[in-house]
C-alpha positions as CSV (number, residue, x, y, z in Angstrom):
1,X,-52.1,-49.1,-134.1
2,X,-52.4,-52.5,-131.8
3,X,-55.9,-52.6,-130.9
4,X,-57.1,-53.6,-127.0
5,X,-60.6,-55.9,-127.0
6,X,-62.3,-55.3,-123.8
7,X,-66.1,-57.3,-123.1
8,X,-68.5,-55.7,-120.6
9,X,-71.4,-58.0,-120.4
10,X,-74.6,-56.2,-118.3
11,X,-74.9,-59.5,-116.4
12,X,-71.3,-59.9,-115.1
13,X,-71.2,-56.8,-112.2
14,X,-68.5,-56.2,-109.4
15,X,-70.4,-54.0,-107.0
16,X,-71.7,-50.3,-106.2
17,X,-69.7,-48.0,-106.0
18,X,-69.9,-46.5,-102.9
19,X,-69.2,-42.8,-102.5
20,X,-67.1,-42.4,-99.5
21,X,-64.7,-44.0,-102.6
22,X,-64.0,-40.7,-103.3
23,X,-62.2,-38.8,-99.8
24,X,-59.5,-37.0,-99.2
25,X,-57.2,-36.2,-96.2
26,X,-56.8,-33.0,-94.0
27,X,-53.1,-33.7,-92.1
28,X,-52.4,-30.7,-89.5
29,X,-48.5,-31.0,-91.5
30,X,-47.3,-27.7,-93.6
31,X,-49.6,-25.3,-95.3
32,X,-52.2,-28.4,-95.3
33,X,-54.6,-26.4,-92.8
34,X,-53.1,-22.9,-92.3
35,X,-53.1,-20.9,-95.6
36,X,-54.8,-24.6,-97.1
37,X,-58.0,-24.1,-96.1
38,X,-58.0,-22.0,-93.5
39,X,-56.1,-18.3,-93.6
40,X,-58.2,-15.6,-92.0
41,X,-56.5,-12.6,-93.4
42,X,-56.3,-13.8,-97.2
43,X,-58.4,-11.5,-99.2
44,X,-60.6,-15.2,-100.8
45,X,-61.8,-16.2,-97.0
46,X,-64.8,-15.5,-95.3
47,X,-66.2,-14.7,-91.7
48,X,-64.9,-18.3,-90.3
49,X,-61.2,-17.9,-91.8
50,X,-61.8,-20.2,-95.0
51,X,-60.8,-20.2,-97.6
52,X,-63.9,-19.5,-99.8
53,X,-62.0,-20.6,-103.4
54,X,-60.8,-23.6,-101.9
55,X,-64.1,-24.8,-100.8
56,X,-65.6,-23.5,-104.0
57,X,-63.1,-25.8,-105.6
58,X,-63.9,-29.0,-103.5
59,X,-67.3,-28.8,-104.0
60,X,-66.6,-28.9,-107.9
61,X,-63.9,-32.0,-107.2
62,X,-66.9,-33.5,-105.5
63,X,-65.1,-34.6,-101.8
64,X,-67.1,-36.8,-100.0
65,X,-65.9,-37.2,-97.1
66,X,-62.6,-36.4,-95.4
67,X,-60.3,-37.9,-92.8
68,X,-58.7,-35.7,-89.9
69,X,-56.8,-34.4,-88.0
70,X,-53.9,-37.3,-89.5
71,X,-51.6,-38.6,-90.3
72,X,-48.8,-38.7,-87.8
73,X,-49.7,-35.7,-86.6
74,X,-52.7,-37.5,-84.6
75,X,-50.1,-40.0,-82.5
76,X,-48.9,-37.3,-80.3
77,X,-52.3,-35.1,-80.6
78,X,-54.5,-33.6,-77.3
79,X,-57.6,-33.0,-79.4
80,X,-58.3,-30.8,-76.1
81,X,-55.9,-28.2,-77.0
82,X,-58.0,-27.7,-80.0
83,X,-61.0,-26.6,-78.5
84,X,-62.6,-23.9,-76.7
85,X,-61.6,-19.8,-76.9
86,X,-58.7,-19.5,-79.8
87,X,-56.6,-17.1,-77.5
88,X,-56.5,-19.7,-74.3
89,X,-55.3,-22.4,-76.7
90,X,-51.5,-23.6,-76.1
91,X,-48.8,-23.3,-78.6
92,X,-47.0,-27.0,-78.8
93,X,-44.2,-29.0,-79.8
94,X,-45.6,-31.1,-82.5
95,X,-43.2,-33.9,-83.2
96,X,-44.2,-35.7,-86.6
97,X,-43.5,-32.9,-88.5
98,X,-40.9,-31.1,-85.7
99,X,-43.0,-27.7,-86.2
100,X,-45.0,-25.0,-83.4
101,X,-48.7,-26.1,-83.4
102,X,-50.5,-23.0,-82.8
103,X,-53.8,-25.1,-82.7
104,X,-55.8,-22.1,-83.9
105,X,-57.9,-24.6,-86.2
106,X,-59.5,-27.8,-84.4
107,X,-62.4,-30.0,-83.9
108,X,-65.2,-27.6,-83.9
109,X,-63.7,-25.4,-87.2
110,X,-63.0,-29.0,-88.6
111,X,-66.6,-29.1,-88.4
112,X,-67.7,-26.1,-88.9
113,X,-65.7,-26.2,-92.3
114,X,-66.7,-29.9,-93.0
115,X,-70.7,-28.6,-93.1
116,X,-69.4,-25.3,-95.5
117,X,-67.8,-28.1,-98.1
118,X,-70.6,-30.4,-98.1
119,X,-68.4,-34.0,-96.5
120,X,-68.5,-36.6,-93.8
121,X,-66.0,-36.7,-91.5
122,X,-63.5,-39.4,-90.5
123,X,-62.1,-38.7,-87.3
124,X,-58.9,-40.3,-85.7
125,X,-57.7,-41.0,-82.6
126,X,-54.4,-40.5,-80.6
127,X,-53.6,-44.4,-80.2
128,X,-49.6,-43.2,-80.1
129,X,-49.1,-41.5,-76.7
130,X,-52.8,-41.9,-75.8
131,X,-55.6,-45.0,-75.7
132,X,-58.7,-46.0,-74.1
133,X,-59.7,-43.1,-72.2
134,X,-58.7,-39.9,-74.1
135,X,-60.6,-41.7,-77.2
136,X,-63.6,-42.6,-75.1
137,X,-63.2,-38.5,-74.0
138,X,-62.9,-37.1,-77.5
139,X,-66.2,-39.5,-78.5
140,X,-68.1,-38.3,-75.7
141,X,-66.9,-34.2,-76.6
142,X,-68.4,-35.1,-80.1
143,X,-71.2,-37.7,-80.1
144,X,-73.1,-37.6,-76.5
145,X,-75.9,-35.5,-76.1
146,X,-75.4,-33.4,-73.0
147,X,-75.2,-34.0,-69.0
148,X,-71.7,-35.1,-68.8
149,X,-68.4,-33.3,-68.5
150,X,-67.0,-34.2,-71.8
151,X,-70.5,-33.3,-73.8
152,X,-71.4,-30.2,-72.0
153,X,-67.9,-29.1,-72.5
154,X,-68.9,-29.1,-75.8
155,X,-72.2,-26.8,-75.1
156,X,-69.9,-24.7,-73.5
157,X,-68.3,-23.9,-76.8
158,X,-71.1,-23.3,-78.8
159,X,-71.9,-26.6,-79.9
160,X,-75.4,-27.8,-78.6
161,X,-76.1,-30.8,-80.6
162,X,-73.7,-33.7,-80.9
163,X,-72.2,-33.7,-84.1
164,X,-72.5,-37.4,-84.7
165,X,-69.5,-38.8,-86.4
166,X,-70.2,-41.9,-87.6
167,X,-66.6,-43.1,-88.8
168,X,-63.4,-43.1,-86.4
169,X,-59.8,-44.7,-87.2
170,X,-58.5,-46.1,-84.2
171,X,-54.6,-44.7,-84.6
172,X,-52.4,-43.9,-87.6
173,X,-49.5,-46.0,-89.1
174,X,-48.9,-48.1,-86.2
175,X,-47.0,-50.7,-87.8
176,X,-44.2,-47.5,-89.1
177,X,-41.3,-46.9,-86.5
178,X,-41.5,-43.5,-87.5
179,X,-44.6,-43.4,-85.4
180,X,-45.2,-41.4,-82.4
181,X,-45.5,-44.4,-79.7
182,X,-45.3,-47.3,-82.7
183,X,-46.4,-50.6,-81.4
184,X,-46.0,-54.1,-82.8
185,X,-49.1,-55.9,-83.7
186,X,-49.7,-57.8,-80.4
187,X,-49.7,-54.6,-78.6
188,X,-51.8,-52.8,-81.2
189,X,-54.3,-55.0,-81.3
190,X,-55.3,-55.5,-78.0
191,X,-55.5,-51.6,-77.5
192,X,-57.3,-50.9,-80.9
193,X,-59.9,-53.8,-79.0
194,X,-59.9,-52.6,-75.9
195,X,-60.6,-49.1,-77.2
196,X,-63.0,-49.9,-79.7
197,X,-65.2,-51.9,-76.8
198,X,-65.1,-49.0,-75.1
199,X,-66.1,-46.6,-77.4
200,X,-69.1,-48.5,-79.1
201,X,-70.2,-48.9,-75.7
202,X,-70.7,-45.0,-75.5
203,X,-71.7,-45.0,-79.0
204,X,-73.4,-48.4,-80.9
205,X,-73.2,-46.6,-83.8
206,X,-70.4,-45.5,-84.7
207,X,-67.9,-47.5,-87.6
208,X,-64.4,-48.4,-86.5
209,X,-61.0,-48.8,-88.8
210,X,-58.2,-50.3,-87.5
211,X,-54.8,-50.0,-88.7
212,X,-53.6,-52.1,-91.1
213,X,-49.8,-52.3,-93.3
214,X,-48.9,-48.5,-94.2
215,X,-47.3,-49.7,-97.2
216,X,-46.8,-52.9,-99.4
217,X,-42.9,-52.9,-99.1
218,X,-43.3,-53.3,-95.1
219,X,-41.6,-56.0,-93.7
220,X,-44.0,-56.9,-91.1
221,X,-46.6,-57.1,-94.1
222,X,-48.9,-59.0,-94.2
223,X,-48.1,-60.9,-91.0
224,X,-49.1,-57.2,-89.0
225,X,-52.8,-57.3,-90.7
226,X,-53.1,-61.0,-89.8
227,X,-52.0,-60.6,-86.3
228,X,-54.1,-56.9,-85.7
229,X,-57.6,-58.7,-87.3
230,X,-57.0,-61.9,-84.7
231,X,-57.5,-59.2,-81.9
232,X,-59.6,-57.1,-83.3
233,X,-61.9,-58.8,-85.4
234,X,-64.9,-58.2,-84.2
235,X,-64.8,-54.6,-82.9
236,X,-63.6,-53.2,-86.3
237,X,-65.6,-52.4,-89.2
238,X,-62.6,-51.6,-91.9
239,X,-59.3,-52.5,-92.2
240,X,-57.3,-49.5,-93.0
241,X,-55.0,-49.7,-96.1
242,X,-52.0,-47.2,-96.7
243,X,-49.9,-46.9,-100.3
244,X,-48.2,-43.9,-101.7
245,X,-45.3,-44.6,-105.1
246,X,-42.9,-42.8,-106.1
247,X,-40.4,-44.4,-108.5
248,X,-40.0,-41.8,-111.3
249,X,-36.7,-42.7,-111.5
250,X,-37.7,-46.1,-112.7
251,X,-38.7,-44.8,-115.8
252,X,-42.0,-44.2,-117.8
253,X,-42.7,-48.0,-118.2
254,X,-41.9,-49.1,-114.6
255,X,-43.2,-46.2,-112.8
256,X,-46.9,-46.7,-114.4
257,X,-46.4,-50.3,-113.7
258,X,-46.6,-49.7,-110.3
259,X,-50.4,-50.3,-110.1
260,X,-49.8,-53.7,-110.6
261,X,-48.7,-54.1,-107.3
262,X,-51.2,-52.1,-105.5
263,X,-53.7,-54.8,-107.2
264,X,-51.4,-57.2,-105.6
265,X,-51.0,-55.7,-102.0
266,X,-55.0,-55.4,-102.0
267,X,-55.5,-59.2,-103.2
268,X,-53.2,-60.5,-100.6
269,X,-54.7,-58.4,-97.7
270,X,-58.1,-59.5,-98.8
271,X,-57.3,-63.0,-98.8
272,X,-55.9,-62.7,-95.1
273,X,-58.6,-61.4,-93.9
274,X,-60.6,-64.3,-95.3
275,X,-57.9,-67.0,-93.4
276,X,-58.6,-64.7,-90.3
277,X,-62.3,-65.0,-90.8
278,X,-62.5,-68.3,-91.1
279,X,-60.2,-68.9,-88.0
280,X,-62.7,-66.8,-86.1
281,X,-65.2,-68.6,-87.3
282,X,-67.0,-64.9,-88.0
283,X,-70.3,-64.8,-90.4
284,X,-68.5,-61.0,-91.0
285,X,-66.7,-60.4,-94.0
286,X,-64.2,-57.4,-93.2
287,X,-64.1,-54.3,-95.3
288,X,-61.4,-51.8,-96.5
289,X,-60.8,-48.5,-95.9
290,X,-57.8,-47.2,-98.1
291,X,-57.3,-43.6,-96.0
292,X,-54.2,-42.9,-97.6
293,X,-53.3,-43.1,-100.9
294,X,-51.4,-41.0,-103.6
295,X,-48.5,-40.8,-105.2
296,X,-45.1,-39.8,-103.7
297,X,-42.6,-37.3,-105.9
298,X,-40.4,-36.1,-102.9
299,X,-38.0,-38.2,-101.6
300,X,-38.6,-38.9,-97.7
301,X,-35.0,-37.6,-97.1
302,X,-35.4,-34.4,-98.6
303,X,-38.9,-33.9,-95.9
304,X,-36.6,-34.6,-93.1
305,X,-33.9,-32.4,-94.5
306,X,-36.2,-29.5,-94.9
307,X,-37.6,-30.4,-91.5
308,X,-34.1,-30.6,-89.9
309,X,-32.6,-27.4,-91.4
310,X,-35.3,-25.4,-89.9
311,X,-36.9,-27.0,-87.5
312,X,-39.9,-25.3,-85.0
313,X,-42.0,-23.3,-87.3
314,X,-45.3,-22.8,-87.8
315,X,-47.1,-24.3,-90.7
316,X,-43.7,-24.6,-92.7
317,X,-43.5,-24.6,-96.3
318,X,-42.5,-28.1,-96.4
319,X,-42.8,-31.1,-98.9
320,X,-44.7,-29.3,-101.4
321,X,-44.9,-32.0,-104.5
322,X,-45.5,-30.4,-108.0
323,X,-46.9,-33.2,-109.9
324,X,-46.3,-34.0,-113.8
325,X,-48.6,-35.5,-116.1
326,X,-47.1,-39.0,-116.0
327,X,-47.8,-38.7,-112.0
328,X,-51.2,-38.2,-112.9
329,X,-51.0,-41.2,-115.2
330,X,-50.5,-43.4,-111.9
331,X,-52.7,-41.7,-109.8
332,X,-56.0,-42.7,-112.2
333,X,-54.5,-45.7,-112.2
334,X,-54.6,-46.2,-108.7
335,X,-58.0,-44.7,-108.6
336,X,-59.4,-47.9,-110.7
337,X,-57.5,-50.2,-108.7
338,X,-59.4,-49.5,-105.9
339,X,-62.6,-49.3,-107.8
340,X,-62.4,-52.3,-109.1
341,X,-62.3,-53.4,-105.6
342,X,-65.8,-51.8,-104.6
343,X,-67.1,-55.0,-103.5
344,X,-64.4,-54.6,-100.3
345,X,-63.3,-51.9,-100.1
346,X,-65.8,-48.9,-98.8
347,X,-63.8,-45.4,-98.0
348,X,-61.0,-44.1,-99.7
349,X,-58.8,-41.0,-98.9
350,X,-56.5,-39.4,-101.5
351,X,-53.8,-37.8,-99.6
352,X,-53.7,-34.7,-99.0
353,X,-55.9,-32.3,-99.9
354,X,-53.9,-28.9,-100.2
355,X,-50.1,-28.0,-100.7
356,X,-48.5,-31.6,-99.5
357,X,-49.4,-34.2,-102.2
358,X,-52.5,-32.3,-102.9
359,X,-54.9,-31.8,-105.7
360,X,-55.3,-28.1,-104.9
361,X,-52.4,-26.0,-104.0
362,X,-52.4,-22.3,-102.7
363,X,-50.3,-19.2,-102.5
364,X,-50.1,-17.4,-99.5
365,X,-52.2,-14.3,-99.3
366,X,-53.4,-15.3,-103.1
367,X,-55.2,-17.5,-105.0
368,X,-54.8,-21.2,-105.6
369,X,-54.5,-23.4,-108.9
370,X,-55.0,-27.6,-109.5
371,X,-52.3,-30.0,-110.0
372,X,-52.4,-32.6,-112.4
373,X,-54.1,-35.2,-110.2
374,X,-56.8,-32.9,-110.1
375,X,-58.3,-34.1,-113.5
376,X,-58.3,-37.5,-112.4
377,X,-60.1,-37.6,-109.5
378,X,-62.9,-35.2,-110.4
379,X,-64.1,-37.1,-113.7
380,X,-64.0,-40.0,-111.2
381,X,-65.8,-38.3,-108.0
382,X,-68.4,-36.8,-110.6
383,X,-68.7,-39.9,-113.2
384,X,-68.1,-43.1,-111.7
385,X,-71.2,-43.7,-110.0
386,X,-73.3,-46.9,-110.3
387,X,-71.9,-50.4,-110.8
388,X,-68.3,-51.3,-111.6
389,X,-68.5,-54.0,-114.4
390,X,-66.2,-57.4,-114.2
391,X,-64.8,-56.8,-117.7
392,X,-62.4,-59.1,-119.8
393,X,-59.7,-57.2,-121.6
394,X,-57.3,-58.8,-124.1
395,X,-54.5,-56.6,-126.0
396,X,-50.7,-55.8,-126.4
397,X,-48.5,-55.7,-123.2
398,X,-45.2,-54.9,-122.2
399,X,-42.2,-56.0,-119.4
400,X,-40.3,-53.8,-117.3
401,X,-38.0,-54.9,-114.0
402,X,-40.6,-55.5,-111.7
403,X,-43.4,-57.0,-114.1
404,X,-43.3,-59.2,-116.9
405,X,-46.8,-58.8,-118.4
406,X,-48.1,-55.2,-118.0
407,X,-50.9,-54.1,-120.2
408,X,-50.5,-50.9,-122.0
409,X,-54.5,-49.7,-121.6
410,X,-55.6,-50.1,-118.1
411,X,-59.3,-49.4,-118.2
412,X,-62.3,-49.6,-115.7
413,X,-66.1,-49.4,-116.9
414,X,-69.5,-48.0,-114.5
415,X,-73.0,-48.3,-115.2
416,X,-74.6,-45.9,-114.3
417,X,-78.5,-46.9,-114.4
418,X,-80.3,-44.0,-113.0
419,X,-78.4,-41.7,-116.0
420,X,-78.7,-44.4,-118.6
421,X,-75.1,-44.6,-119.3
422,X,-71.7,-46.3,-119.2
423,X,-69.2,-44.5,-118.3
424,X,-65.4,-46.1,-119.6
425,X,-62.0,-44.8,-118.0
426,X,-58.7,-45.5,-119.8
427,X,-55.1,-44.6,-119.3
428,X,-53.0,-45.4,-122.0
429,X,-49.2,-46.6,-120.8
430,X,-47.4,-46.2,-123.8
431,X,-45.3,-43.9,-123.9
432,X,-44.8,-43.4,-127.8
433,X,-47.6,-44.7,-129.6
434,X,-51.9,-44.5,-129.7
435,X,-53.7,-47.3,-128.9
436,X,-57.2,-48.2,-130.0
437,X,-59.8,-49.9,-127.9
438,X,-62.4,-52.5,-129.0
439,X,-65.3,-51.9,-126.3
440,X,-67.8,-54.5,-126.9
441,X,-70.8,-54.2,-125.0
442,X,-72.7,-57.8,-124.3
443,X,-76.5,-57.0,-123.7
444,X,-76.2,-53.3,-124.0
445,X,-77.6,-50.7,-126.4
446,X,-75.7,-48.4,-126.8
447,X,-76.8,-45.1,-128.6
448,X,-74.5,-42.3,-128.9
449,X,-71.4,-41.4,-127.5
450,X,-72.1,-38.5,-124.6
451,X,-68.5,-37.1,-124.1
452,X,-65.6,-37.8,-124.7
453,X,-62.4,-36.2,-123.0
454,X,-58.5,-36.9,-123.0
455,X,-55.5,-35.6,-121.1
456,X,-52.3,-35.6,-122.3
457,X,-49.6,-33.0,-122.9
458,X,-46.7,-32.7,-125.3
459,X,-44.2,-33.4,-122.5
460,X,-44.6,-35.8,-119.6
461,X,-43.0,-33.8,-117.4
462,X,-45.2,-31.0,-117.9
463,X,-47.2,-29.6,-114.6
464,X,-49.2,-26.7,-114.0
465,X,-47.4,-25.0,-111.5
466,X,-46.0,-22.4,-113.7
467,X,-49.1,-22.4,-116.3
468,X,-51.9,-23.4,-114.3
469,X,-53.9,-24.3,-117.5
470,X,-50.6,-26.3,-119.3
471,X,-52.3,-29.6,-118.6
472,X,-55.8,-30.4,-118.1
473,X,-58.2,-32.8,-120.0
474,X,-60.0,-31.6,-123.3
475,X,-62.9,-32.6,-124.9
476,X,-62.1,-34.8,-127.6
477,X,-63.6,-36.8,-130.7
478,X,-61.9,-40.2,-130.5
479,X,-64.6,-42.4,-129.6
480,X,-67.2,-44.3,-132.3
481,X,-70.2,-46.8,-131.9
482,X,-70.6,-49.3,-134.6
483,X,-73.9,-51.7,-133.1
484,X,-72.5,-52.8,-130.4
485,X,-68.6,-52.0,-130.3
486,X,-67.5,-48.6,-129.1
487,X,-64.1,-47.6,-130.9
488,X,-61.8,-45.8,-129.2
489,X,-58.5,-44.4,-130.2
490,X,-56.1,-43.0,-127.4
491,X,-53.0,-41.1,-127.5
492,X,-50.0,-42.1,-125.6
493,X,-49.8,-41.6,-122.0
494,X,-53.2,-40.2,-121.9
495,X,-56.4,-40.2,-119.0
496,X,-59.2,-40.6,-120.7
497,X,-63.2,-41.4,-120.2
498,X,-65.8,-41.6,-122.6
499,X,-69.5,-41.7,-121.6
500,X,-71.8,-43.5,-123.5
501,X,-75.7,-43.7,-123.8
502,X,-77.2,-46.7,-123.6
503,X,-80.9,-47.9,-123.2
C-alpha cells in the first residue's frame, strides 16, 4: 500500500470556519416544497402542514441556514401571491420549471417552517421580470417595523414583528440564457446597484450577494464576475458562486477529478475580485457565497423532456436524481474545496434539499429515507467546526483527460479548540486499492484516537433508494497514533473522518 504524508503544523491556520458553510437550498421546483417539506395530509406532518420527519431529519444534518424561494423559480416570482389567506391566493403559470404554482406555501410558512428547523434564511429577489421596487416592497413586507403599507400588510397576516432577514441575493443565474429576463453583465450590474442602494437604504443592515458565473464552463466566465463587481462593488457583501458536475460518464478517475476544477474556478474568481479591488481602489475585500452547489446525475435534456412531455402540473415528479456512492465521493470532495476556502468564502448552499438533488428524499403520503450525500454533509455540518489547517500533503497521484496530477487522497483537517480535538476528512480516489495516510501533527499532542468512521460499499454504483441502509458510513478501526503520527489506512473509494484528541 503507497502511503500519503500529510503535515498539519498548529501554527500554519486558514481560517474559521463559519457556519452558514453548511446551507442548503429550498427551490419552489418538483416535490422540493410540496410533499418535500410541506404535505398537510401525510400522516408524518403536523398542525402547520410539515413535514415532522423531515425537520426531525434536518435538525440531525445540522442545516444552518437555507436559501429560498430559488433558483429560477425566483426570476419570474410575485412574492405577493404568496402571502395572505391560502384560499385567495392565485394559481400561476410558473415558467422555469413550465408547472401550475398553487402558491399554497410562501414567505410567512417559509418562515414559519425556518423557526420549526432551527436555520437562517437567505432570501432572493425577482431581478428577472422585476427590480428596484418590488425588492424594496418585499424588504419592507419582511424587515420594517409597522406604519407603512408593505409592513402593516404584513400585521395584517399575522405577523407583528418584522422577521429580520439579514441575508438577501439580489437575482438568480443572471449570466444563464435560460433565465427568466437574463441580462448581460452591464445591465446586471447597474440594476443589482441600483437595487441594493435602495434596499440598504430601508434596511443598513441587511447583507447583499450578487450574482456571480453559474458555472465554471460559462463562456462569459470570468469576464461576467469582473464586469458585475466594477458596478457593484460596493453595495455587495458576497459574490455568489454556482457549480453542479456531472460527468459519470467520464469514468471513476475523471469524474472524482472534477474537484480540481472547482479549486480552480474558486482561485480564479478570487483573484478577480482582487484586480477589481484594486481598480476600485476599495479597503474591502469581497467575500463568497457559494448558494448552489451539488452534484448533477440527470442530464439537463432529460429535465426538459420530462418537463415537455407533460407540461402544467403541479409540483411534478420531475428530475428526481438517485445518487451512488461514487457521487457521494465528489460531493465530500467538493465540500472540502470550499472549506479549504473559509478564509473567503462565508455561505454555502448544497442544492437542494428534498427530492431534486437532495440529501433527503420522500414518498408521497409516506415516509422519507437519505441519499448517499447525506453522510457527507452531516459528519461535516456536525464535525468540522473550528479552524481549517493549511496542511502540506505529499503522496501517489494519478492522470486522467482533464488533469495530469490528481492525488488519490484528498484530505482537509479542523481544529477544533473548544472540543480539544482535530478532526481529519479523507476520500480515497482509488478505485482498486487502500491507501494509508501518514498524519504528522507539528506542535500537537495527540492522545487517542476519538472515532473513526468509513463509507464505502462493495459496488460504486450502489444507492439507497431501494435499501435505504445499503450505504451509509460505519464505525471503523483503521486509524493509529504513534507520538506524533496518526496512521491511517483507507479503503478504496471511501469518505472517511477520524477525530482525534489532542491536548
Amino acid at each position: 500500500m503507497e502511503i500519503t504524508k500529510i503535515i498539519c503544523n498548529k501554527n500554519f491556520q486558514i481560517d474559521k470556519v463559519d457556519s452558514r458553510l453548511f446551507g442548503s437550498f429550498l427551490e419552489h421546483m418538483g416535490r422540493v416544497i410540496y410533499s418535500g417539506i410541506y404535505e398537510p395530509d401525510n400522516i408524518n406532518s403536523d398542525e402547520d402542514g410539515f413535514r415532522k420527519d423531515v425537520l426531525e431529519q434536518v435538525k440531525q444534518m445540522n442545516v444552518t441556514t437555507i436559501r429560498y424561494p430559488g433558483g429560477n423559480f425566483v426570476s419570474a416570482y410575485h412574492w405577493e401571491d404568496g402571502v395572505g389567506p391560502k384560499e385567495k391566493r392565485p394559481h400561476k403559470i410558473e415558467l422555469a420549471w413550465k408547472s401550475i404554482e398553487t402558491n399554497e406555501f410562501g414567505t410567512n410558512e417559509f418562515m414559519k417552517w425556518a423557526k420549526k428547523a432551527n436555520i437562517n434564511p437567505i432570501f432572493t429577489v425577482n431581478l428577472g421580470t422585476r427590480g428596484v421596487e418590488d425588492a424594496a416592497h418585499y424588504l419592507e413586507y419582511c424587515n420594517f417595523p409597522g406604519g407603512t403599507e408593505y409592513s402593516d400588510l404584513r400585521k395584517m397576516h399575522g405577523v407583528d414583528k418584522p422577521y429580520g432577514i439579514k441575508l438577501w441575493c439580489l437575482g438568480n443565474e443572471m449570466d444563464g440564457s435560460w433565465q427568466v429576463g437574463h441580462k448581460s453583465a452591464e445591465e446586471y450590474g447597474k440594476l443589482a446597484a441600483e437595487t441594493g442602494k435602495v434596499m440598504k437604504i430601508i434596511d443598513p443592515e441587511i447583507e447583499l450577494i450578487v450574482c456571480g458565473s453559474s458555472l465554471s464552463s460559462m463562456e462569459t466566465y470570468p469576464e461576467w464576475d469582473m464586469e458585475v463587481l466594477d458596478k457593484a462593488y460596493d453595495i455587495a457583501d458576497y459574490l455568489a458562486l454556482h457549480q453542479y458536475y456531472a460527468g459519470q460518464e467520464k469514468g471513476t478517475p475523471g469524474f472524482l477529478a472534477q474537484s480540481l476544477d472547482m479549486e480552480e474556478y474558486i482561485h480564479t474568481i478570487r483573484s478577480a475580485a482582487q484586480v477589481i479591488k484594486q481598480k476600485k481602489k476599495s479597503k474591502k475585500d469581497m467575500k463568497f457565497s457559494v448558494d448552489e452547489w451539488g452534484v448533477w446525475a440527470v442530464p439537463s435534456n432529460t429535465v426538459n423532456n420530462e418537463l415537455n412531455e407533460e407540461p402544467w402540473q403541479i409540483a411534478p415528479a420531475i428530475s428526481e436524481q438517485i445518487y451512488t456512492l461514487e457521487d457521494a465521493l465528489l460531493f465530500a470532495e467538493m465540500q472540502m474545496v470550499i472549506l479549504r476556502n473559509a478564509d473567503a468564502i462565508k455561505i454555502a448552499c448544497q442544492s437542494l434539499l428534498t427530492n431534486i438533488s437532495a440529501c433527503i428524499m420522500t414518498e408521497k403520503g409516506g415516509n422519507h429515507w437519505v441519499q448517499t450525500i447525506y453522510y457527507p454533509f452531516y459528519y461535516f455540518a456536525n464535525y468540522a467546526k473550528g479552524i481549517v489547517m493549511k496542511t502540506m500533503s505529499d503522496g501517489p497521484a494519478y492522470s486522467c483527460k482533464e488533469f495530469p496530477k490528481v492525488s488519490y487522497i484528498d484530505s482537509l483537517s479542523v481544529w477544533n479548540k473548544e472540543e480539544n480535538e482535530l478532526v481529519f476528512f479523507a476520500v480515497n480516489r482509488d478505485e482498486f486499492s487502500k491507501q494509508v495516510i501518514s498524519l504528522q501533527l507539528s506542535d500537537f499532542v495527540s492522545e487517542k484516537v476519538i472515532e473513526s468512521i468509513s463509507m464505502t460499499a462493495d459496488d460504486k454504483k450502489m444507492t439507497n433508494q431501494y435499501n435505504h441502509e445499503a450505504v451509509k458510513p460505519k464505525t471503523v478501526n483503521n486509524a493509529k497514533i504513534n507520538n506524533q503520527e496518526v496512521k491511517i489506512e483507507l479503503e478504496p473509494l471511501s469518505f472517511n473522518m477520524v477525530r482525534i484528541k489532542i491536548k
